[in-house]
DRENFI-533611 format. One record per residue (C-alpha): residue in three letters; x, y, z. Coordinates in Angstrom, 2 decimals. Example, Ala and Ser with C-alpha at 12.3 -4.5 7.8 and 13.67 -1.06 7.14 Angstrom:
! residues 2
(pt ALA, (12.30, -4.50, 7.80))
(pt SER, (13.67, -1.06, 7.14))
! end
This chain:
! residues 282
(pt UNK, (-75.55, 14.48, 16.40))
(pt UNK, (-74.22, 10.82, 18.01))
(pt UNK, (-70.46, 10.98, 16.27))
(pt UNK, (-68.32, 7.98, 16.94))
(pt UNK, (-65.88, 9.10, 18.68))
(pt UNK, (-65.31, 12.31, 21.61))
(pt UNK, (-63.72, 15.54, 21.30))
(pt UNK, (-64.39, 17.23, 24.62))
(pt UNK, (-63.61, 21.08, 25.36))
(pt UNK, (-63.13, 21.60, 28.78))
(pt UNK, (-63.79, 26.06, 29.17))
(pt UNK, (-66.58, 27.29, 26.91))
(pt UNK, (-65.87, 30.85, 26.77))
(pt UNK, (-65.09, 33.03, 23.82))
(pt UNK, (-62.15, 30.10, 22.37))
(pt UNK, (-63.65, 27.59, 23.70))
(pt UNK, (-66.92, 28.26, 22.71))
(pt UNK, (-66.29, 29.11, 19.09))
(pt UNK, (-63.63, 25.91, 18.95))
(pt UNK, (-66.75, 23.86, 19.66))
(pt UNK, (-69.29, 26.13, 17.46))
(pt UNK, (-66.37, 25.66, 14.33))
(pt UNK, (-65.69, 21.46, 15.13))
(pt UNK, (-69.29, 20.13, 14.88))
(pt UNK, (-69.98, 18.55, 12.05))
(pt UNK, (-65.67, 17.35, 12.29))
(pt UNK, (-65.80, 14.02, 10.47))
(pt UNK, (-67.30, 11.17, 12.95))
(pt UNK, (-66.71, 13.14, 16.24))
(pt UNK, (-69.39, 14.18, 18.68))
(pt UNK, (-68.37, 17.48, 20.24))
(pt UNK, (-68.84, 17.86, 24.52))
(pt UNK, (-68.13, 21.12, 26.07))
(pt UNK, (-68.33, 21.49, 29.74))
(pt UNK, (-67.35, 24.56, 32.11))
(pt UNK, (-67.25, 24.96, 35.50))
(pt UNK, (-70.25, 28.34, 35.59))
(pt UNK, (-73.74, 27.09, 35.31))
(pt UNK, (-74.39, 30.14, 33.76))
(pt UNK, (-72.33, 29.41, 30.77))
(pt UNK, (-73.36, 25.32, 30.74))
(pt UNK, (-77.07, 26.88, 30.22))
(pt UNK, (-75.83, 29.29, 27.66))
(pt UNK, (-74.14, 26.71, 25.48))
(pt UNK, (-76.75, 24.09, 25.96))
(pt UNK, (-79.75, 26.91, 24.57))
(pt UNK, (-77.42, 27.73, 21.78))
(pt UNK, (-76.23, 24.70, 20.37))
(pt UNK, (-73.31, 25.37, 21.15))
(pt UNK, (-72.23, 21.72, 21.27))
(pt UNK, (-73.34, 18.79, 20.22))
(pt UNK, (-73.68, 17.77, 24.09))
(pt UNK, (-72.86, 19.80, 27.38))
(pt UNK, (-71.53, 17.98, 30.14))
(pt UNK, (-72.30, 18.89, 33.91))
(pt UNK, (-68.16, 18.50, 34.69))
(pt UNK, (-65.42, 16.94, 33.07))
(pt UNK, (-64.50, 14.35, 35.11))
(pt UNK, (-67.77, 11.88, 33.59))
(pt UNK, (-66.62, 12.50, 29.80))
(pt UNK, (-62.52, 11.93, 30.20))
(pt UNK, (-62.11, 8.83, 30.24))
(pt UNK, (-64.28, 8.26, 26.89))
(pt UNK, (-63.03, 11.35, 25.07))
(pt UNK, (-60.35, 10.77, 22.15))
(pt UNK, (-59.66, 14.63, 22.23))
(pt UNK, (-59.57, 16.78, 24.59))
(pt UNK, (-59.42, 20.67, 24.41))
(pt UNK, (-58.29, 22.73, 27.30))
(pt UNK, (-59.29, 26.67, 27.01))
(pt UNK, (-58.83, 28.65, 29.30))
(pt UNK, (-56.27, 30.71, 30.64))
(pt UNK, (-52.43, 29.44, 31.18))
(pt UNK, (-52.19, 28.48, 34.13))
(pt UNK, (-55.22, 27.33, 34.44))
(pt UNK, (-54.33, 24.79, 31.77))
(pt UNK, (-51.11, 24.06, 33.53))
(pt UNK, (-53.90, 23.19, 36.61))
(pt UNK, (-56.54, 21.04, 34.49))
(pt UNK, (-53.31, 19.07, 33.41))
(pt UNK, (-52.16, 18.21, 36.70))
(pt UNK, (-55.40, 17.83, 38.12))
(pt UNK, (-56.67, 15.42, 35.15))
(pt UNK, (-53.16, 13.57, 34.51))
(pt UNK, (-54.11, 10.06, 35.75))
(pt UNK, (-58.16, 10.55, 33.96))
(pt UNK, (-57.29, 10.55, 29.90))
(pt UNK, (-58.15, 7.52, 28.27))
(pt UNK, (-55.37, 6.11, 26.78))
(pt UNK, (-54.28, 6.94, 23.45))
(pt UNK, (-56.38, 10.04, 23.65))
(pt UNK, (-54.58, 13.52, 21.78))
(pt UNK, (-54.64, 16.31, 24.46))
(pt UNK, (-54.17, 20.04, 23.15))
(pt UNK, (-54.58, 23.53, 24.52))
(pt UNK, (-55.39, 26.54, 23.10))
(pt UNK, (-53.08, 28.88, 25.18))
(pt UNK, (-51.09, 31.60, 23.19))
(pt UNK, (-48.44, 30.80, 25.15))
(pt UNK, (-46.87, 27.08, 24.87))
(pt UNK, (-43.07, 26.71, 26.27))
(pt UNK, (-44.21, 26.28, 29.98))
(pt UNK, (-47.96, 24.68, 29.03))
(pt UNK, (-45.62, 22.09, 27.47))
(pt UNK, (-43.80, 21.70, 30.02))
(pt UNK, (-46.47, 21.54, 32.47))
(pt UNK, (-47.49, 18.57, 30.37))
(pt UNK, (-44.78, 16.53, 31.44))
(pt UNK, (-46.89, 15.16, 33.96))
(pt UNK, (-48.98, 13.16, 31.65))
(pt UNK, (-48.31, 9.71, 31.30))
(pt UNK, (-46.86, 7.86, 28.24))
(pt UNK, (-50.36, 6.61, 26.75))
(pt UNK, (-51.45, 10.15, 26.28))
(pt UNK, (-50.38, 12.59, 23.48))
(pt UNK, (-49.77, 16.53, 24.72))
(pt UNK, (-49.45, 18.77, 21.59))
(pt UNK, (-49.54, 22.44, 21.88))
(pt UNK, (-51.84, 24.15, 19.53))
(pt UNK, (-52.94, 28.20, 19.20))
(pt UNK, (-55.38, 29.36, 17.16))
(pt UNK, (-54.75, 32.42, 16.53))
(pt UNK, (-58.00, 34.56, 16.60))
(pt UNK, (-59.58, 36.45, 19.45))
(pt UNK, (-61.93, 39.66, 20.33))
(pt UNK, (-61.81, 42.29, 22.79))
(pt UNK, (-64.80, 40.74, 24.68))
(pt UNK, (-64.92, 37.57, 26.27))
(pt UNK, (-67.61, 34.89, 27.40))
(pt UNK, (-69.43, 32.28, 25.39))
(pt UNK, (-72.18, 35.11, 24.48))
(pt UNK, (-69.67, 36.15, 22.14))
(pt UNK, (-68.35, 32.80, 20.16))
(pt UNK, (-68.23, 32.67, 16.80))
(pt UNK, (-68.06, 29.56, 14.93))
(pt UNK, (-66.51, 31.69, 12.03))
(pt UNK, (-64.12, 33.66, 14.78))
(pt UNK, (-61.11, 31.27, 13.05))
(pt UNK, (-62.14, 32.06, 8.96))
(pt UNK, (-58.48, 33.60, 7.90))
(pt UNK, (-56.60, 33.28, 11.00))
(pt UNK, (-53.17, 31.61, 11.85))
(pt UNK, (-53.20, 28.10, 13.37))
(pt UNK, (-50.05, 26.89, 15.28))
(pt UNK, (-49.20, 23.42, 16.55))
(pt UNK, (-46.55, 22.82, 18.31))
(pt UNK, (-45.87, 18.90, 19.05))
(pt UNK, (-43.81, 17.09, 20.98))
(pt UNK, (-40.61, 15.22, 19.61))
(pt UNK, (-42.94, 11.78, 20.76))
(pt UNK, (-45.68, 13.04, 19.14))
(pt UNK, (-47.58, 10.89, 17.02))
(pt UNK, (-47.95, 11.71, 13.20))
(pt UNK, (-51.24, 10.54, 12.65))
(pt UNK, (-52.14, 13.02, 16.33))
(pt UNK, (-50.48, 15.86, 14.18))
(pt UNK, (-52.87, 15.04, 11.06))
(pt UNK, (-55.63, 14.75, 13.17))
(pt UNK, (-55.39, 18.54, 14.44))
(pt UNK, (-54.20, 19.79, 11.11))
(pt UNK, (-57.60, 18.62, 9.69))
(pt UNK, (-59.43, 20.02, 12.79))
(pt UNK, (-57.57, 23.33, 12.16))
(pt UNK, (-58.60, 22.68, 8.16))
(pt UNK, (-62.58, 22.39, 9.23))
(pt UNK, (-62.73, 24.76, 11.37))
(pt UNK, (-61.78, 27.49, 9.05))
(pt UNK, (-58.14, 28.70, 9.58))
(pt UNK, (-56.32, 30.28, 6.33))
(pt UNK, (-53.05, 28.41, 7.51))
(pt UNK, (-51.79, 26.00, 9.91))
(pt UNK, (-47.79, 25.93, 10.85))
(pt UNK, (-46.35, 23.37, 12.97))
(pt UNK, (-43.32, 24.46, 15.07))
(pt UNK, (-41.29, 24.35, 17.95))
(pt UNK, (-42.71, 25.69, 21.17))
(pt UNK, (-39.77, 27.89, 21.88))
(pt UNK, (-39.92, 29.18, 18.14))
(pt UNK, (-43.71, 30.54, 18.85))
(pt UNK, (-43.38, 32.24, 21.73))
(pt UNK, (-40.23, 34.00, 20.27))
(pt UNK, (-42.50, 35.01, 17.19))
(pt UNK, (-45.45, 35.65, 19.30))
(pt UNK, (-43.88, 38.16, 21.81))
(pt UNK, (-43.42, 39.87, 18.47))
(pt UNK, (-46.18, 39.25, 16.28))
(pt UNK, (-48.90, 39.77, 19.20))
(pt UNK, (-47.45, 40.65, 22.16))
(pt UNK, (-45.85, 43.37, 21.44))
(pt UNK, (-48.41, 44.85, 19.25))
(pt UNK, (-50.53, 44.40, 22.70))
(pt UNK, (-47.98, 46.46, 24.74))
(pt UNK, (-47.98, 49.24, 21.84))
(pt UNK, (-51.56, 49.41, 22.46))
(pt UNK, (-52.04, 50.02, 25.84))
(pt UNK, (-48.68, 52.26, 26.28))
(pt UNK, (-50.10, 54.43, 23.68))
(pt UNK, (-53.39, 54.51, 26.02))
(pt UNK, (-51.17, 55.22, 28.74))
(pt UNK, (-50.70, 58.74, 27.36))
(pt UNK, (-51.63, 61.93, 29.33))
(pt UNK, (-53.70, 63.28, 25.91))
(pt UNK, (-56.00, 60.48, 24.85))
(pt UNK, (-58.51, 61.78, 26.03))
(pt UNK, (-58.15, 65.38, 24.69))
(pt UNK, (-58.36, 63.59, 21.27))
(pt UNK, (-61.46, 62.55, 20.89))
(pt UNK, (-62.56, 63.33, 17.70))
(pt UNK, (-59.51, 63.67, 16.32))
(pt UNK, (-59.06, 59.80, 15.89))
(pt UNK, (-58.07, 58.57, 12.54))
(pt UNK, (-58.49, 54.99, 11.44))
(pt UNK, (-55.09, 54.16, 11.97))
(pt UNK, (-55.17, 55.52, 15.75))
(pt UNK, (-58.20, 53.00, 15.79))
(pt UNK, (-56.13, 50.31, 14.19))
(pt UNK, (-53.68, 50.22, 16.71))
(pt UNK, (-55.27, 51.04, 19.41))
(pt UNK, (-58.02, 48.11, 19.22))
(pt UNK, (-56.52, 45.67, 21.18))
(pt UNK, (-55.93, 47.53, 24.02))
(pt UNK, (-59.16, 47.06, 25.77))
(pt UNK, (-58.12, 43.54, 26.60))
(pt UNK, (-58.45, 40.74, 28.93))
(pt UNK, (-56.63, 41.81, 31.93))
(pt UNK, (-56.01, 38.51, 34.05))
(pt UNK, (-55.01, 36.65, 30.65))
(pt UNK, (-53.08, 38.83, 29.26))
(pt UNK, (-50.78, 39.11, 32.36))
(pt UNK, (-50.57, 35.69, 32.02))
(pt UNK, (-49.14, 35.90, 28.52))
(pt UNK, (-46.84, 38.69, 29.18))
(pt UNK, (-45.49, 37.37, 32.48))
(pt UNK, (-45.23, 33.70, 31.39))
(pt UNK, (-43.19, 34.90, 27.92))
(pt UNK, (-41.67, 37.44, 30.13))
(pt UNK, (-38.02, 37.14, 28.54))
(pt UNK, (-38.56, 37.38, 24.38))
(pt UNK, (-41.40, 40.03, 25.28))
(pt UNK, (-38.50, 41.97, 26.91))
(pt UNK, (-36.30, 41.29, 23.60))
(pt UNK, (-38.64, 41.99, 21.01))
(pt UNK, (-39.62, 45.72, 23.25))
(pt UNK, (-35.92, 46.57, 23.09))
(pt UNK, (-35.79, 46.23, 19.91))
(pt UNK, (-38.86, 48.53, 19.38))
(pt UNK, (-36.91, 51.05, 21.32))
(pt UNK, (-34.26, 51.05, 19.39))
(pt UNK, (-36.10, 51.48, 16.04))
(pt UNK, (-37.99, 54.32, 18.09))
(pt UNK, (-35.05, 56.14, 19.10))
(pt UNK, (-33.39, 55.90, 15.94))
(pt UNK, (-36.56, 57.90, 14.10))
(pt UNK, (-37.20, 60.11, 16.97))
(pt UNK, (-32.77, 60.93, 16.64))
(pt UNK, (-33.82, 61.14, 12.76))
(pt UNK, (-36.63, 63.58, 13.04))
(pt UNK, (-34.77, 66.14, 15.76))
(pt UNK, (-32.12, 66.17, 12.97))
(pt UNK, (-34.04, 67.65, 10.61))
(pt UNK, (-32.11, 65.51, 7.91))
(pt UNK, (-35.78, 65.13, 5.42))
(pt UNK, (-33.85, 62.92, 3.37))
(pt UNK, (-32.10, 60.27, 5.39))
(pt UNK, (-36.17, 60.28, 7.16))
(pt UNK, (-37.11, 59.63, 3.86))
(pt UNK, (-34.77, 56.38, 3.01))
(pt UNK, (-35.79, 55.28, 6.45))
(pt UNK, (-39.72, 55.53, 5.51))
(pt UNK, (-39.14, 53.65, 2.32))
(pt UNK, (-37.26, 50.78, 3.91))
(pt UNK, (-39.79, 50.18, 6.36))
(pt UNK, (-42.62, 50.65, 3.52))
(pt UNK, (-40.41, 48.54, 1.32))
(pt UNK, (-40.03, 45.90, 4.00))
(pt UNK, (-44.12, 45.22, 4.67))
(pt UNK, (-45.09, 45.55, 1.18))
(pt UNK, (-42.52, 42.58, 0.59))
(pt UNK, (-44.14, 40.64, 3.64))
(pt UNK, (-47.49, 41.19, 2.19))
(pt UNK, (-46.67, 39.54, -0.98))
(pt UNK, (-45.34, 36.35, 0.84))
! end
């Protein structure tokens, strides 16, 4: 497919390669990926992955009118710096980092002709590596943009419709301090749940004891290690928040259970059921 104009993804590995899987066919756009293994170049090209695969990204830059960074963090932070002066101008630059108060910043660099907005699609897998993209991976998942106050409108629209083709249920635009305050919550946490419960001297004595909802919430604990101390350690400060809090709600069933007081457990059970079935039908 010979679109008219250049989106190029610059990381093909589990986002990056199901980003690129989920755009083709995106209006008049041609979709490059390119990533620094061979390996995964050969991988992507034998797959269809993309509509093209370039050897490096430096030969598609300056033609591309988007361009996708996905990989981790700071490694974004790096491709920024190291590509500031090699965007064509007017081109929309995103990310797909799950963490977007310091890639944001890190975009400062850019120059004026170029438009940085933050975006996070919020969909993932334990494993990694283009073997497993899915161009589906986005069907019912969150996607958040966060722009710039310069941002352009018509930039914004442009990556709302992206978000639209490739599948995502929703698509919320906010501030980039506002989603990494949710998202220490919302994901983060739920992350550090996971592995501390892992962390305990008996899981392995329970094997075969394992109900669905041990299962449930233990699922994302088998995670990327280098990313996700990225994410923690970059959003460092509201992860720290939203775990106090967690303590607090701990400690104040664990004080309601050693009481032995079945009722006041019971009002406490029936808020907190009475709280998600309300969020459910929002």
């Amino acid at each position: 497919m010979e679109g008219s104009k250049t989106v190029l993804i610059v990381g093909l590995g589990l986002i990056g390669g199901s980003v690129a899987m989920a755009l083709r066919g995106f209006e008049d756009y041609r979709v490059v990926g390119t990533d620094r293994s061979e390996q995964t170049r050969a991988f992507a090209r034998e797959h269809g992955v993309c509509d093209a695969v370039a050897e490096d990204a430096d030969s598609v830059l300056p033609e591309a009118d988007v361009v996708i960074f996905a990989m981790n963090p700071r490694g974004i932070a790096a491709q920024l710096r190291h590509y500031r002066d090699c965007f064509k101008p007017g081109a929309v630059v995103t990310d797909v980092g799950g963490i977007k108060t310091s890639i944001m910043e890190s975009a400062s660099c850019l120059p004026e002709t170029v438009d940085f907005i933050g975006c996070h699609p919020m969909a993932g897998k334990e494993t990694s590596g283009i073997e497993h993209a899915d161009g589906a991976l986005f069907h019912r998942a969150h996607f958040i943009i966060t722009p710039r106050p310069e941002s352009i409108r018509e930039h914004i629209d442009l990556l709302w419709r992206m978000g639209q083709h490739m599948g995502f249920r929703d698509i919320v635009v906010t501030t980039p301090e506002e989603h990494d305050k949710i998202i220490a919550y919302t994901s983060q946490l739920m992350h550090i749940l996971a592995v501390a419960t892992c962390d305990d001297e008996d899981l392995f004595t329970c094997k075969g004891f394992e109900g669905g909802s041990f299962r449930d919430c233990t699922r994302v604990a088998a995670l990327d290690v280098p990313l996700w101390t990225e994410l923690f350690s970059m959003n460092a400060p509201a992860l720290c928040e939203s775990i106090r809090k967690l303590e607090q709600n701990l400690h104040a069933y664990r004080e309601v259970l050693e009481s032995g007081d079945t009722e006041r457990l019971r009002e406490k059970l029936a808020y907190s059921a009475d709280r998600k079935r309300k969020m459910n039908l929002e």
